[in-house]
N, C-alpha and C positions, 0 to 999 in steps of 0.2 A: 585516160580516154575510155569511156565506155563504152564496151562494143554492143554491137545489134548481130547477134550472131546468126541468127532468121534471115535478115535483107542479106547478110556475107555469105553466108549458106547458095543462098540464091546466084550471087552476083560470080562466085565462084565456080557454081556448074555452067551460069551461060556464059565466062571465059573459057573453059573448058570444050565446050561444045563447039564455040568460035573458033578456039586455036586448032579443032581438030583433034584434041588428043583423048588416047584411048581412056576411059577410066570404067574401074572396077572398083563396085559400089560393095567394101568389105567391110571387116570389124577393126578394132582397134588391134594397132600391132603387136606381139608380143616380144618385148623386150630382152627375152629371154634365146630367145630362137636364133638369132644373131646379132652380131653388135651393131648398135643403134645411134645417128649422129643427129640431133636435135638443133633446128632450126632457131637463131634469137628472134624469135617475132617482136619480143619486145623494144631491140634495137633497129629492127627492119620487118616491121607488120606485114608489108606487101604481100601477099601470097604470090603478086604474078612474079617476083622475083626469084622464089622459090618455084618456081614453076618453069621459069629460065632457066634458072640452073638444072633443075632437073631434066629439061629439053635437050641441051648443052653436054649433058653428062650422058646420053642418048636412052635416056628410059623413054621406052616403049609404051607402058602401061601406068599409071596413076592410080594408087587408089584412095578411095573418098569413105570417109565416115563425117554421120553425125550421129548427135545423141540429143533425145528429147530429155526434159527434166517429165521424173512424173512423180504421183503423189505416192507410188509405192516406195518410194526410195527415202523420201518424209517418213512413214512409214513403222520401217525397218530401225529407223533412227528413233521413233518411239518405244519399238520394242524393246529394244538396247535401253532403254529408259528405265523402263518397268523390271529390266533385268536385272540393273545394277542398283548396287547400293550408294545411295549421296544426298548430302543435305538436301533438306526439302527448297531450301532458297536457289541451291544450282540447280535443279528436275526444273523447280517454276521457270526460270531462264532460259533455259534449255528447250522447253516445251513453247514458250514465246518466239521465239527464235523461230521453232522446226513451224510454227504456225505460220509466220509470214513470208519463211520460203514457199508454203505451197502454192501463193500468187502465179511461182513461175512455171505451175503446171504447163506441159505441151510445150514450153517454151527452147530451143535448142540450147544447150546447156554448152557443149564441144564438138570443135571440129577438128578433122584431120585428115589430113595428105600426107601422104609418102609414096617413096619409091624404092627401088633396091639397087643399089650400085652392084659392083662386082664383087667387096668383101662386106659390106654394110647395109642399112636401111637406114635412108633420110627421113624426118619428118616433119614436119608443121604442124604445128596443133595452137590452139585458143582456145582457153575457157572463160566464159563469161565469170564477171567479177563477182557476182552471184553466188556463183557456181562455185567458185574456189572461197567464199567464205562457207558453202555448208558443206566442204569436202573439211575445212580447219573444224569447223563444227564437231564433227562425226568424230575428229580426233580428242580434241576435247572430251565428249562424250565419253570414247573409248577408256580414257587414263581411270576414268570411274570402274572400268570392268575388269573382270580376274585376269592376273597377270597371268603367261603361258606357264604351263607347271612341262619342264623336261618330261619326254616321252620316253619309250621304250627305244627309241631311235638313238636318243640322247645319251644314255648309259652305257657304255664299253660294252663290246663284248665279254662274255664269261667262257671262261676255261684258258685263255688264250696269255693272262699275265699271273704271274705269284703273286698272291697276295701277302707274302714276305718283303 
């Protein structure tokens, strides 16, 4: 199913507004900050249903991100280009490619909803089909670029073991 992530954008603030519920128009969650339980949208797309449950589970607040696609982010994926070393036939693909994602300039790329339970954060999210092809892009792109070289993080401490 292809989404219209613009009209869902839309249709999902003026259910929100309808239902009454509080939302705060934040960033995207950090995964890291606490543990995080991910919504199947692909077996249950309905937002309002996650939106139930989170009614139900009694959060308070909602919050909402979107994300525009823009041509900087095309961009950035050219630079990485010019950075890396790769045959001239995969740069030409590559560069075809990052040309006809920029169509979806302005175009909303991801949304998300979340909430925070008592030990966790719920979320929802969708990204346009789009969008998750030039996010595999970028990966691609990357396997062309220097692998991480171990830091000074990475090497043991000194003094602390024999080097016997």
């Amino acid at each position: 199913m292809k989404l219209n992530l613009d009209a869902l954008k839309d249709q999902i603030l003026e259910y929100l507004e309808k239902e009454g519920v509080l939302v705060f128009r934040g960033f995207c969650r950090n995964p890291e900050a606490r543990p995080i339980a991910y919504w199947d949208s692909h077996r249950a797309p309905e937002f309002q249903a996650f939106l139930k449950v989170a009614r139900e589970a009694g959060a308070k607040l909602v919050v909402f991100n979107d994300m525009d696609f823009s041509t900087g982010m095309a961009d950035d994926a050219m630079d990485r280009l010019e950075e890396y070393d790769m045959p001239v036939e995969a740069r030409r693909g590559f560069e075809r490619r990052l040309r006809e994602i920029r169509a979806y300039q302005g175009f909303t790329c991801a949304l998300e909803l979340s909430f925070d339970g008592p030990n966790r954060t719920f979320i929802y999210e969708l990204r346009a089909d789009w969008y998750l092809d030039f996010l595999h892009l970028l990966d691609e792109i990357d396997l062309y670029g220097p692998e991480d070289e171990p830091g000074e993080e990475d090497e043991p401490p000194r003094g602390f073991f024999s080097p016997n």
